[in-house]
VEXDREN-2710 file (C-alpha; in Angstrom, 1 decimal):
% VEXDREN-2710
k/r/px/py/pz
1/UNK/18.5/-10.3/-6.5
2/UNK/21.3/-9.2/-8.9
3/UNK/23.3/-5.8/-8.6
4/UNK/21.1/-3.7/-10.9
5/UNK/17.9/-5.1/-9.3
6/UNK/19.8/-3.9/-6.1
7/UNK/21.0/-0.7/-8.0
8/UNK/17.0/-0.2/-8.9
9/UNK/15.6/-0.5/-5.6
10/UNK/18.4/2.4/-4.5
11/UNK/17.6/4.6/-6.7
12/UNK/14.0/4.2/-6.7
13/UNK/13.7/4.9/-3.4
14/UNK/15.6/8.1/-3.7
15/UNK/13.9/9.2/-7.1
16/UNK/10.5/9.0/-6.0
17/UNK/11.6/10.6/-2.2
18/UNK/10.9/7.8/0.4
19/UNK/14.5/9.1/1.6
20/UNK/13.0/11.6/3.5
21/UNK/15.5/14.9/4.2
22/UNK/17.5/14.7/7.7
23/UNK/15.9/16.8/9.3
24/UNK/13.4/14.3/10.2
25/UNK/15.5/12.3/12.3
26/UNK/15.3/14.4/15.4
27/UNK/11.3/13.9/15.1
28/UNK/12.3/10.4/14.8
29/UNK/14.4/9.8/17.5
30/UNK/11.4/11.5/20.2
31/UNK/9.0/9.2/18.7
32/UNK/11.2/6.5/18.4
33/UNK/11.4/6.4/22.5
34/UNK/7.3/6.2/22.3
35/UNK/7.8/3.3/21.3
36/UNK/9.7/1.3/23.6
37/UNK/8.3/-1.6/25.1
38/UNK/7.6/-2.2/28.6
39/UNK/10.7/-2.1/30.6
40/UNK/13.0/-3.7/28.1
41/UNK/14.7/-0.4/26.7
42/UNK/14.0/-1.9/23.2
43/UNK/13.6/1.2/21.0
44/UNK/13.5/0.5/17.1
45/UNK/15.8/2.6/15.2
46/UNK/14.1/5.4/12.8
47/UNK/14.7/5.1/9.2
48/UNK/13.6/8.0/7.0
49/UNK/11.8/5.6/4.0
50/UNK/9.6/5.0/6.8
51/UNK/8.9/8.8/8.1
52/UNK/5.8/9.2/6.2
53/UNK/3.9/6.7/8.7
54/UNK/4.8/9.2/11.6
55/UNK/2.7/11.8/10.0
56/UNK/-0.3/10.3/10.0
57/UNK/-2.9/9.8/12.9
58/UNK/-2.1/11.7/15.9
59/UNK/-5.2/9.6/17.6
60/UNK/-5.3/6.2/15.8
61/UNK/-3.5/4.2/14.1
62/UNK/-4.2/1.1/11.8
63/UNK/-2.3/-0.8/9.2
64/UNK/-4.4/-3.2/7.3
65/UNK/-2.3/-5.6/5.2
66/UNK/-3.6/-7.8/2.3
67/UNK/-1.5/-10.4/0.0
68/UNK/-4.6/-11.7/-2.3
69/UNK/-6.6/-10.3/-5.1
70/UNK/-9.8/-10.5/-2.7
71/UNK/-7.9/-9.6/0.3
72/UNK/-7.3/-6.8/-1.2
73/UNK/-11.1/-5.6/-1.7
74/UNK/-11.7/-7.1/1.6
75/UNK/-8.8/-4.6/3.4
76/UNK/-10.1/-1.1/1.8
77/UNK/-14.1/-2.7/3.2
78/UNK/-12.4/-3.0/6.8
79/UNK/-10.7/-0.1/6.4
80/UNK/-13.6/1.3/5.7
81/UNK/-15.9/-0.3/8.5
82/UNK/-12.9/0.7/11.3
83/UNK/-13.7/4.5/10.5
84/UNK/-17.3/3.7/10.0
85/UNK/-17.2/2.3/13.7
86/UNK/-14.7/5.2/15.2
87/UNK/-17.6/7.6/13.9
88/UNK/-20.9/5.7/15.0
89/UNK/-19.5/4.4/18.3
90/UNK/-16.9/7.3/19.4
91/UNK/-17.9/10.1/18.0
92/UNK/-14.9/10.1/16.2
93/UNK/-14.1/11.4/12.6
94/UNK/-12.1/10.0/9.8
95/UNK/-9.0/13.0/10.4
96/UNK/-9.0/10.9/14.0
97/UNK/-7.1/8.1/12.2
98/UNK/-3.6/7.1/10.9
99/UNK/-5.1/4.9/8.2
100/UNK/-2.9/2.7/5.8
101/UNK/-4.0/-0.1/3.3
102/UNK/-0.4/-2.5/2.1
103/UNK/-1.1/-3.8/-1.2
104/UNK/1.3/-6.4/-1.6
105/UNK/2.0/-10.2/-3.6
106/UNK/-1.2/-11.0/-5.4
107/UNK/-3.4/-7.5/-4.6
108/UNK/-0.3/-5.4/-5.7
109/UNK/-1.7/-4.4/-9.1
110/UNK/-4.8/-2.5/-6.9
111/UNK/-1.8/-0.1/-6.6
112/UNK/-1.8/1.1/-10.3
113/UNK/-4.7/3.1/-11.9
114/UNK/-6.9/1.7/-14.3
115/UNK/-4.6/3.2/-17.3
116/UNK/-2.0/0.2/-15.8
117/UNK/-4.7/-2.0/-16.1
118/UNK/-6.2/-1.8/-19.7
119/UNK/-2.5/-2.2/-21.0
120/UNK/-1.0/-4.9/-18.7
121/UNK/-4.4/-6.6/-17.6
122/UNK/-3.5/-10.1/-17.9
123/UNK/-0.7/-10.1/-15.8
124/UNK/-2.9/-7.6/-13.2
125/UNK/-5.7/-10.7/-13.5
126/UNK/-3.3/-13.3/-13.4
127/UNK/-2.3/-12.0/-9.7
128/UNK/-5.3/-10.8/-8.0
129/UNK/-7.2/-13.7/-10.1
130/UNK/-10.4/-11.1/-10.0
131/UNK/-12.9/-11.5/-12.8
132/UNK/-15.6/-10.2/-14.6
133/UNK/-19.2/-12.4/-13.9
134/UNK/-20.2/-11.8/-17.5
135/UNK/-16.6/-13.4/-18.8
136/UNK/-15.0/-10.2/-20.1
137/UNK/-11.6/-9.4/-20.0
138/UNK/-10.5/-6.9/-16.4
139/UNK/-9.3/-3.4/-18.2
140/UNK/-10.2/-1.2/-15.1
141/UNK/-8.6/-1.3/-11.4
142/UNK/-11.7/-2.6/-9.8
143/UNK/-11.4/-0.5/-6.9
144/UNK/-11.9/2.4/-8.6
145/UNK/-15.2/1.4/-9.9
146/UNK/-18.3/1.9/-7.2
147/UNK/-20.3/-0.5/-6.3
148/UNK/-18.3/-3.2/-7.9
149/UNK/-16.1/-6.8/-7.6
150/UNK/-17.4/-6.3/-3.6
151/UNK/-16.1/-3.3/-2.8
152/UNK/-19.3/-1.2/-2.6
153/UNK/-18.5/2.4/-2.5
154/UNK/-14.7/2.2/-0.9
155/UNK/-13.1/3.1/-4.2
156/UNK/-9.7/4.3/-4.2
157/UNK/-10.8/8.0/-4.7
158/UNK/-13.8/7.7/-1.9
159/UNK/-10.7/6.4/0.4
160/UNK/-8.6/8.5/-0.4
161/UNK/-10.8/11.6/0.4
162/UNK/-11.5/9.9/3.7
163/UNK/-7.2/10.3/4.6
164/UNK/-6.2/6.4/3.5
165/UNK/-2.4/5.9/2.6
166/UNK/-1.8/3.1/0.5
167/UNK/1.6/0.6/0.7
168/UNK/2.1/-0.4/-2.3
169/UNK/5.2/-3.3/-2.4
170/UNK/8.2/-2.5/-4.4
171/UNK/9.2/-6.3/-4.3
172/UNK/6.0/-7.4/-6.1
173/UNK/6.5/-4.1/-8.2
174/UNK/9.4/-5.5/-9.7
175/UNK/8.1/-9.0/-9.9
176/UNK/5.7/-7.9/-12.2
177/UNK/7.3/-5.6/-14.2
178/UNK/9.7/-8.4/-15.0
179/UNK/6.7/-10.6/-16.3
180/UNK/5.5/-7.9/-18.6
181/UNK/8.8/-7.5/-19.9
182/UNK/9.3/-11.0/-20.5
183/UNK/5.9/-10.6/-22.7
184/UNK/6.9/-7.5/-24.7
185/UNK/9.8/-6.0/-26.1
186/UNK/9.7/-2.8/-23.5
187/UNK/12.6/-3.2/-20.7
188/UNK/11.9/-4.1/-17.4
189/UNK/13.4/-0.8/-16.2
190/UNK/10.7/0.8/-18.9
191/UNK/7.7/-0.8/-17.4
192/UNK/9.1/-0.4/-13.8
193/UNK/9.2/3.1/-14.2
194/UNK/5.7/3.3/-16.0
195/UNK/4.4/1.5/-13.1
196/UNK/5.5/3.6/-10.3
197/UNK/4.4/6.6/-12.5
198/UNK/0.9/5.5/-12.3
199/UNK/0.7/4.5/-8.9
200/UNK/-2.9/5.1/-7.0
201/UNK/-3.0/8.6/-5.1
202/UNK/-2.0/8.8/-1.4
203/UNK/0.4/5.9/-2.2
204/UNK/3.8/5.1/-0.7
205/UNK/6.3/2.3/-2.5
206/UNK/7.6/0.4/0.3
207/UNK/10.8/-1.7/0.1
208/UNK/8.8/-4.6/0.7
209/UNK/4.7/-5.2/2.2
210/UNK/5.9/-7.7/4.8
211/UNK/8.4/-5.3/5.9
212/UNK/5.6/-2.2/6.2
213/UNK/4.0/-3.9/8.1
214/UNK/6.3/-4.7/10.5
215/UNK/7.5/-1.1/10.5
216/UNK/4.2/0.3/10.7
217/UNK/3.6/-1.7/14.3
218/UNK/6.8/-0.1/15.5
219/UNK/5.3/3.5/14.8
220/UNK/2.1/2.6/17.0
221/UNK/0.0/1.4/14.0
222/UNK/-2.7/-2.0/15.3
223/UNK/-2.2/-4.5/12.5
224/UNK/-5.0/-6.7/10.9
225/UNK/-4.4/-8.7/8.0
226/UNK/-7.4/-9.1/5.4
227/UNK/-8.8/-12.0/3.5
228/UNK/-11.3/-12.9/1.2
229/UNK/-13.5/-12.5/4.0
230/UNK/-15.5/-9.4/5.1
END
């Protein structure tokens, strides 16, 4: 990646505050020593990008990761079904759980609303490859339609008014505001920009999925990875 991609990532990550203040690294540090594993005296360093996931879920914690168009239906269903299960089998309740859905390589574009999706559709439906059974052309995000594309009623409102952070990959972001740019005569800057400004609720840009995910296990988060299948 060039300097100004390199540039971009900086000062994304500061304009949109994943550089948390720091003040949080004291918080950090005690649950850093949580952490540890076993009796190696491994403890993973604290970055403040990363403090958000130590908010959530003072009970439970689960990262489900996704990297394909249906994978990424499939992760807000198993999402869905983990709480479902807490609350049938436990007792439990949704606030129980640290809950976080990644959205990265082909289900990224699940991470833009549906106002992203009627203007850069075909690239969105290029990725995820998701498609209509009557042949028409993809203008919404089809997880914010009920009932719909196999997702039955975990839209991205419903699961966000259940607690569910999303990841959403800045990598991929990129990626893809690149293609678009290559197809129109609006910068890639432009379209990045656009992008991150209609970003799902509840969502977090992460520097990259794969990396969330591994970050996510070192705050205490169990890790599944979704596929088509649910």
């Amino acid at each position: 990646m060039g300097d100004k991609q390199t540039s971009k990532r900086r000062d994304f990550l500061t304009n949109v505050g994943l550089a948390a203040a720091g003040a949080t690294v004291a918080a950090g540090a005690s649950a850093a020593s949580k952490s540890s594993t076993g009796g190696s005296g491994f403890v993973p360093e604290r970055h403040p990008e990363d403090s958000w996931m130590e908010e959530l879920g003072e009970k439970h914690r689960a990262f489900v990761d996704s990297s394909t168009g249906p994978g990424g239906v499939a992760a807000v269903n198993f999402a869905a079904n983990i709480m479902r299960g807490h609350a049938m089998g436990y007792g439990g309740s949704d606030e129980d759980y640290g809950m976080i859905v990644c959205f990265r390589h082909a289900s990224a574009p699940y991470g833009f609303n549906s106002a992203m999706w009627e203007k850069y559709g075909d690239v969105f439906v290029g990725r995820t490859q998701v498609s209509n059974s009557n042949g028409d052309p993809v203008t919404v995000n089809p997880l914010e339609l009920e009932g719909t594309y196999g997702n039955r009623s975990n839209t991205i409102e419903n699961m966000v008014n259940r607690g569910v952070h999303f990841a959403v990959c800045n990598l991929s972001t990129l990626g893809m505001a690149g293609m678009i740019a290559r197809s129109t005569s609006v910068s890639s800057d432009d379209v990045y920009q656009e992008l991150v400004d209609n970003a799902v609720p509840n969502s977090h840009f992460v520097a990259a999925g794969v990396l969330a995910a591994t970050r996510a296990q070192e705050y205490g988060y169990s890790f599944m990875y979704a596929t088509e299948e649910w």
